[in-house]
C-alpha positions in Angstrom: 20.5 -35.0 -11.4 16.8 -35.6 -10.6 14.0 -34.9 -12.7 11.6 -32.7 -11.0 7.6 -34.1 -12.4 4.7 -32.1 -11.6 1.4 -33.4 -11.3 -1.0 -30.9 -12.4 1.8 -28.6 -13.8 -1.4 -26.0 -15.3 -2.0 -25.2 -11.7 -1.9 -21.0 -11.0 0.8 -22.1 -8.4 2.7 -25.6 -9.9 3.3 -23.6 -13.6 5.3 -20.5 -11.7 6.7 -23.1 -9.5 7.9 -25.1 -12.4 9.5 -22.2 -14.4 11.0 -21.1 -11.1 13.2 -24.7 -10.8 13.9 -24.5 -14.6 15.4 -21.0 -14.8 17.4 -22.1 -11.2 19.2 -24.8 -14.1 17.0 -28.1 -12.7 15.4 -30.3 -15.1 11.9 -30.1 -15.4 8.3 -31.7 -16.7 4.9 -32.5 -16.2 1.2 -33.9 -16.8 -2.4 -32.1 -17.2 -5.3 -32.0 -18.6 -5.4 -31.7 -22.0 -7.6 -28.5 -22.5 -5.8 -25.4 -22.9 -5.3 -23.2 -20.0 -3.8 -20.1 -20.0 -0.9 -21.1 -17.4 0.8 -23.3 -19.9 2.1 -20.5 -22.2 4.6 -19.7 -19.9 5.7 -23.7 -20.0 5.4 -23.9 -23.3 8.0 -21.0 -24.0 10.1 -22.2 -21.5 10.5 -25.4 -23.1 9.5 -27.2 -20.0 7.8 -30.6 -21.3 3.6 -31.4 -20.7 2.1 -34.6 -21.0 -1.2 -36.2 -20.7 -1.7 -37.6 -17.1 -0.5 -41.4 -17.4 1.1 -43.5 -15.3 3.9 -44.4 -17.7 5.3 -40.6 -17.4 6.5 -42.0 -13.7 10.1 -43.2 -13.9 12.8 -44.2 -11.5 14.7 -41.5 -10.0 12.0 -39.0 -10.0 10.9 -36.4 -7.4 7.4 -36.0 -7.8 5.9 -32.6 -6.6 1.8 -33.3 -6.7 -0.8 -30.3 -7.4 -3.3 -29.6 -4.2 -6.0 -30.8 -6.2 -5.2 -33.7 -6.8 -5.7 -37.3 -4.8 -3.0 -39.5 -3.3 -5.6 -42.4 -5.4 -4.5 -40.1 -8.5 -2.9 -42.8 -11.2 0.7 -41.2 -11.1 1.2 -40.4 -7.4 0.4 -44.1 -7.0 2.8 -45.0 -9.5 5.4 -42.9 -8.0 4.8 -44.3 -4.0 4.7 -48.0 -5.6 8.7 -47.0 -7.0 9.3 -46.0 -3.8 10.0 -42.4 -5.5 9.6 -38.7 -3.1 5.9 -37.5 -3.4 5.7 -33.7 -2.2 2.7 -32.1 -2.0 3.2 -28.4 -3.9 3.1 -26.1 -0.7 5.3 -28.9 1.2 8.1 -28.3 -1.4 7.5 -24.1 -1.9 7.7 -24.2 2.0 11.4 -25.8 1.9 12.4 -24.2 -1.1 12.1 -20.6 0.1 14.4 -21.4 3.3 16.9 -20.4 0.4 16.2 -16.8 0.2 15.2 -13.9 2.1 11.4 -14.6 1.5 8.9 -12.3 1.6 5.1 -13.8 1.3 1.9 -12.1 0.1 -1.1 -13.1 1.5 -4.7 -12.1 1.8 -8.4 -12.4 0.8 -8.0 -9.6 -2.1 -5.3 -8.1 -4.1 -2.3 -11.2 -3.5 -1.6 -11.3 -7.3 -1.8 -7.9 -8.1 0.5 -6.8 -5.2 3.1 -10.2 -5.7 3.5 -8.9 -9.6 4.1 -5.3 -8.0 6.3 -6.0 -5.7 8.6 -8.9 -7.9 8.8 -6.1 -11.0 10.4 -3.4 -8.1 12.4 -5.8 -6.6 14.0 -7.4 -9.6 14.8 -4.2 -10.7 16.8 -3.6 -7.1 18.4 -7.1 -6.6 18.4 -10.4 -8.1 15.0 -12.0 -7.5 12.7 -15.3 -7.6 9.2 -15.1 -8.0 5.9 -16.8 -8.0 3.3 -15.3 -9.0 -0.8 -16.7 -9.0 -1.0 -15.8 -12.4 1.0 -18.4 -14.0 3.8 -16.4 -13.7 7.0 -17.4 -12.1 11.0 -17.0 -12.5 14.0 -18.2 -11.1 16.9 -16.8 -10.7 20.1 -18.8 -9.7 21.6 -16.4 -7.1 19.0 -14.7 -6.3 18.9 -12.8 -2.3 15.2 -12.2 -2.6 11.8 -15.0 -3.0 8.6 -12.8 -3.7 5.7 -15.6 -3.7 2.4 -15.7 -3.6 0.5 -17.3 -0.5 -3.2 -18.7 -0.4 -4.7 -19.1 2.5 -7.1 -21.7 1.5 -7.1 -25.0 3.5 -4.9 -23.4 5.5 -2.1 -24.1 2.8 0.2 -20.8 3.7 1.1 -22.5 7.0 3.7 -24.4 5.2 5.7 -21.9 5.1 7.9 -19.9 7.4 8.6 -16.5 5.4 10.9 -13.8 6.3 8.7 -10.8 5.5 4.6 -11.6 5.2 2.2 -8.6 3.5 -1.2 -8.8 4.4 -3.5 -7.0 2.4 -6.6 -7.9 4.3 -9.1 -10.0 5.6 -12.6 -11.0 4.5 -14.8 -14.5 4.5 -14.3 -16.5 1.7 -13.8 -19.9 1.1 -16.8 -20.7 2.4 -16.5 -25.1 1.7 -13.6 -24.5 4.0 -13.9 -21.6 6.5 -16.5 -20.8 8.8 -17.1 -17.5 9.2 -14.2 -14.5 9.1 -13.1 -15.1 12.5 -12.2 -18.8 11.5 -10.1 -16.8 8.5 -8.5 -14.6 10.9 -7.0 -17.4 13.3 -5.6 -19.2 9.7 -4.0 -15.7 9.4 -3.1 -15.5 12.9 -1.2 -19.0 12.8 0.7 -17.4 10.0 1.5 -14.5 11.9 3.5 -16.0 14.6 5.7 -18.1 11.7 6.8 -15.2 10.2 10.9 -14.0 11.5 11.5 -10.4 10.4 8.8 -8.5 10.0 4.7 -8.2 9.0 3.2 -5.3 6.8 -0.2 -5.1 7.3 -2.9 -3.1 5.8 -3.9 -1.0 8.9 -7.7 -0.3 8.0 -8.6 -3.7 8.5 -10.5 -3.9 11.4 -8.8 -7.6 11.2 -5.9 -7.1 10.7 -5.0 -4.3 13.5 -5.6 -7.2 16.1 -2.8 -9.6 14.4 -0.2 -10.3 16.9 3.3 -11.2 15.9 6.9 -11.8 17.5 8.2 -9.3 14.7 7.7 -6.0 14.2 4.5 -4.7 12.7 3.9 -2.2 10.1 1.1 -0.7 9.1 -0.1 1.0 5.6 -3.7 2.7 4.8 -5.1 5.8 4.3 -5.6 5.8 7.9 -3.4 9.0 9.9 -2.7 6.3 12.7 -0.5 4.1 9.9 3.6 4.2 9.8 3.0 4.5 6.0 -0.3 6.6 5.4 -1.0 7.8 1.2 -2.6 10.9 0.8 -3.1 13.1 -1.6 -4.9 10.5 -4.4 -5.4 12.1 -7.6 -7.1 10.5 -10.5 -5.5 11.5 -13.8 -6.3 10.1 -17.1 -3.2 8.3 -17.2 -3.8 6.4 -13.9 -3.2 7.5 -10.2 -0.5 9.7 -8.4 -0.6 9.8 -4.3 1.9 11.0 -1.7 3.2 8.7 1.0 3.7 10.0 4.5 5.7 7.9 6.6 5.1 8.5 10.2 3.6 11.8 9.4 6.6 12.9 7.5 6.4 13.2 3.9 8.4 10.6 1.9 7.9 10.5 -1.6 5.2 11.2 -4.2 4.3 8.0 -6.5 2.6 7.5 -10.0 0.8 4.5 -11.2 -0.8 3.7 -14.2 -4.1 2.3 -12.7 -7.3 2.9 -11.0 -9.0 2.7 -7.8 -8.3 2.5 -3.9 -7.4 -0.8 -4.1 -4.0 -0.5 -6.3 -2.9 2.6 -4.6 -3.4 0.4 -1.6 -1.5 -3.0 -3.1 1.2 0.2 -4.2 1.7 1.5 -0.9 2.3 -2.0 0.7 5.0 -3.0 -1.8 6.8 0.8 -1.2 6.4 0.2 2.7 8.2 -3.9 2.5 11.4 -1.6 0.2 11.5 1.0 2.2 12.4 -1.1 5.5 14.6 -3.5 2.6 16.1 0.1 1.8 15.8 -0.4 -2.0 16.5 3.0 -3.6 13.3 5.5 -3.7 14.1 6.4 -7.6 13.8 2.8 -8.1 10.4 2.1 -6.7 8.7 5.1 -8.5 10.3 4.1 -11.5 8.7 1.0 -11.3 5.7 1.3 -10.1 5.0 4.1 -13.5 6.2 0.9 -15.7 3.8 -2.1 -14.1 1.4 -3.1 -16.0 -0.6 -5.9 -14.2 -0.8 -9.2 -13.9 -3.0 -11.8 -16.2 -6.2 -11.6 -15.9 -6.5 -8.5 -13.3 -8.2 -5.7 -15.7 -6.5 -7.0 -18.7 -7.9 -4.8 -21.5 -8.5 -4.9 -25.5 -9.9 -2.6 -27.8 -12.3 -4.2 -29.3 -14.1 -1.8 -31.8 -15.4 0.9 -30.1 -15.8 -1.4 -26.9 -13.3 -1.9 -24.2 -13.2 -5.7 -23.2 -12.0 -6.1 -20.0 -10.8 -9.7 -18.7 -10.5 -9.6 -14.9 -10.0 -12.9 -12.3 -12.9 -10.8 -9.8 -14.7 -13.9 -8.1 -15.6 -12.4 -4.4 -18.4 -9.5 -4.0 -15.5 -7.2 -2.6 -13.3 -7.6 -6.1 -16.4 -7.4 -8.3 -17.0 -4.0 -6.9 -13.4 -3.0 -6.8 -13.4 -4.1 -10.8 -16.4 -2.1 -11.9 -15.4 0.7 -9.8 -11.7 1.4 -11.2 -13.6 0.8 -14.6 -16.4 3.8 -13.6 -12.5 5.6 -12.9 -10.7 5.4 -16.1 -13.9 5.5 -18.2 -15.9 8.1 -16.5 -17.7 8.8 -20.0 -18.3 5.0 -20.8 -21.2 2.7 -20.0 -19.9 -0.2 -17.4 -21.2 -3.8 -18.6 -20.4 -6.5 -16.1 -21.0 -10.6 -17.6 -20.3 -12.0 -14.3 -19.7 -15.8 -13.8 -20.0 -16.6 -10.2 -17.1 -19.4 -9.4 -18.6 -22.4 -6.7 -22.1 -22.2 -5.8 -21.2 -22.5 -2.1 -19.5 -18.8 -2.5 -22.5 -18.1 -4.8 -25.0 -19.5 -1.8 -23.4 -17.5 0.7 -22.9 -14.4 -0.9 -25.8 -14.5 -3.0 -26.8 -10.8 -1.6 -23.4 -9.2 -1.5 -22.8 -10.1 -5.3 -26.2 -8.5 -6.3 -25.3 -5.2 -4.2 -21.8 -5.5 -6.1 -23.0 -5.9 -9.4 -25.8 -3.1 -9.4 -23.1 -0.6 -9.5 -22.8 -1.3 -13.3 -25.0 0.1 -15.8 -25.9 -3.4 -17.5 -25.6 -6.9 -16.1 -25.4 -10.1 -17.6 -24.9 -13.3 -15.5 -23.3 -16.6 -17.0 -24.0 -20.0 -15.7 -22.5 -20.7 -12.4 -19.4 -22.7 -12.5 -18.3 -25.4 -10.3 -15.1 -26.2 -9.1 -13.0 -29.5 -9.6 -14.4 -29.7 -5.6 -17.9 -29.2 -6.6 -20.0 -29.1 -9.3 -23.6 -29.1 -8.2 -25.7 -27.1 -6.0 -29.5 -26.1 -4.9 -29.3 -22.7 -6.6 -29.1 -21.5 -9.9 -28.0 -17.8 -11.8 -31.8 -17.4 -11.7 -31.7 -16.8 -8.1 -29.1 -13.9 -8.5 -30.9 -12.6 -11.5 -33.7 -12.0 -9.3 -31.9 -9.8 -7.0 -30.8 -7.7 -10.0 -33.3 -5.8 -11.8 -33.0 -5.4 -15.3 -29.9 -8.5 -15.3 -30.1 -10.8 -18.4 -28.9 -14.4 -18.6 -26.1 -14.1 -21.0 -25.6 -18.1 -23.1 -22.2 -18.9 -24.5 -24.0 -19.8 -27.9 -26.2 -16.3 -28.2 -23.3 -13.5 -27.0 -25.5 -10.9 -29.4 -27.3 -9.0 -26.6 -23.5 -8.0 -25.8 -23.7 -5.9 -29.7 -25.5 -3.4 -28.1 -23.3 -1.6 -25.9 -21.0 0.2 -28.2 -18.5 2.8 -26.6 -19.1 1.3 -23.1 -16.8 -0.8 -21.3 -17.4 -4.9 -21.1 -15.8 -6.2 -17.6 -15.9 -10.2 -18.1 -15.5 -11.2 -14.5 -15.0 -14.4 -13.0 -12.8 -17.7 -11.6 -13.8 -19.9 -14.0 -13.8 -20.3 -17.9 -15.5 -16.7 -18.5 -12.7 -16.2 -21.3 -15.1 -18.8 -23.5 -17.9 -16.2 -23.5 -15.5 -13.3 -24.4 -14.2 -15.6 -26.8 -17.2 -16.4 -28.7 -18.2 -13.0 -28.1 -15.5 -11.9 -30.6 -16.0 -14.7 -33.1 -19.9 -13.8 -33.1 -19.2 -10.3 -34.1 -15.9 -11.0 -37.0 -18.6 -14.1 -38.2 -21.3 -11.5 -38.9 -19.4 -8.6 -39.4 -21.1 -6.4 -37.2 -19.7 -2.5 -37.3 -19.1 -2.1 -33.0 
């Protein structure tokens, strides 16, 4: 049997990937970095070998499946082509795999994780599922009838595959190293349209995503009264959120979940429309959807003293402001503090003004260094040229968190793409060094 070797095996998609071919009974390993990253838990558990990157981890009868990021000039994928051995790219070999299963793909600008976690913790429950989820997260089951994975539009990457079922969420410019402008997003998203074979649900309030065209049936959800699957009713509890779903203007089910704003009743509604036409038992989906939790990194919380610390993946103007405002929902009596880390400087650059709209809807900001990606580390601008557009924002350093001290009973969202976990982090050691009362 071959030995499946990942190059980059710490990426959000090669970890899941990885733990998907392990739990299916193949044997599995791979190389990294050697800083710690969150994804690598999972491996670690799972018992699924990590080594350095080297060109000695490359050995006969390999099948080599390479992270995006990483060169063909990369030491072990030349290794691998000089033994002759099968180099596939990571969306190459999810795009073949999935031809296994009925697949159904999430994909948009906002709310992919969030709604791939949903949907895989009601389907699972249903029938016996795979799953890879943007988190880290994956799992694979050997007979399983259903493939719930995540799909990036990014470089165009999602057109690898040929899904079964595709949820959109919605549309919006980002990416901006790679796209255009939105309309350049929406023909990547129209490509994918046509590639899907059963069916499409689409979030109907997009003004995007009502003009997708498809050779399968369409559905749409929203709060919209023109949308097959329409929630109304919201109610903010709490305890989280409960809404009604109307489905063709006749009332289907009421639903509870335990979190906050538009946006999850939204990635809710979108999972309970794709079971609905599966015909997955209604008692099931509400009984799921009261016991989801989240994914990492998506408003994961800690008591932390009388502060809530709040770890969220929020990287695009639209997210920031979807984070601070389910925060201003469950803590209607609590200060919101955003330390925001902007992720690129060429999203920074071009959405230098929608971030500084996004962020003044918290009480306090404090802006971190902008970080570059393994595609860029440089740029023309600096957080000084968002802290002007902020009034009253502070320039928060990893190595002085103690402005942070202040704001007891509020809520501390630490938002960002990046390594914004390192100024939580030191945050936390700050305050047990000292022994500061919070």
């Amino acid at each position: 049997m071959t030995i499946y070797h990942f190059v980059g095996i710490k990426g959000s998609g090669m970890s899941p990937l990885a733990q998907i071919l392990h739990g299916m009974g193949y044997t599995v390993q791979g190389s990294d970095i050697e800083k710690h990253i969150f994804t690598q838990v999972a491996l670690e558990k799972a018992g699924i070998p990590i080594f350095p990157f080297s060109e000695d981890n490359i050995k006969p009868g390999m099948t080599i499946i390479a992270g995006n990021a990483f060169p063909d000039t990369h030491e072990e994928i030349q290794k691998a082509l000089e033994l002759g051995l099968p180099v596939i790219r990571y969306h190459r070999f999810l795009g073949d795999l999935l031809q296994r299963f009925t697949s159904i793909a999430v994909t948009g600008a906002h709310g992919k994780t969030s709604t791939t976690g949903l949907l895989s913790h009601v389907m699972e429950a249903a029938k016996p599922t795979s799953y890879l989820i943007g988190d880290g997260t994956g799992s694979g089951e050997k007979d399983a009838d259903y493939f719930v994975f995540e799909a990036c539009e990014y470089r165009r990457h999602f057109l690898s595959y040929y899904p079964d079922y595709c949820i959109m969420t919605n549309i919006d410019f980002d990416h901006p190293d790679y796209y255009a402008n939105v309309e350049d997003v929406f023909s990547a998203f129209q490509e994918i349209a046509w590639q899907v074979k059963k069916g499409i649900i689409a979030y109907g309030d997009d003004e995007h995503l009502q003009k997708i065209q498809a050779k399968v049936p369409v559905l749409f959800y929203g709060f919209g009264e023109e949308n097959d699957f329409q929630a109304r009713n919201v109610e903010v509890t709490p305890e989280g959120t409960t809404f009604d779903v109307f489905v063709r203007n006749t009332f289907y089910s009421s639903f509870f979940i335990p979190t906050f704003g538009n946006h999850n009743v939204l990635n809710a509604l979108a999972v309970i429309t794709i079971c609905h036409y599966e015909n997955i038992d209604v008692a099931i989906i509400r009984e799921q959807l009261k016991t989801f939790h989240g994914v990492k990194r998506r408003f994961t919380e800690k008591q932390f003293g009388s502060q809530i610390l709040v770890d969220d993946y929020a990287h695009h103007p639209t997210e920031v402001k979807a984070t601070i405002d389910s925060a201003k929902q469950k803590y209607p009596n609590k200060k919101v503090v955003a330390v925001f880390q902007p992720h690129t400087f060429t999203r920074t650059q071009t959405f230098l003004n929608e971030f500084a709209e996004s962020l003044r809807n918290a009480d306090q900001v404090f802006l971190c260094e902008i970080f570059g990606s393994a595609r860029e580390n440089h740029g023309k601008l600096s957080i000084k040229d968002l802290q002007e557009k902020i009034e009253g924002a502070q320039i928060l350093d990893e190595t002085d968190p103690s402005p942070l001290v202040a704001y007891k009973d509020s809520v501390l969202l630490f938002m960002g793409a990046g390594d914004i976990q390192k100024f939580q982090e030191a945050y936390e050691q700050y305050v047990e060094k000292e022994k500061i009362d919070i």
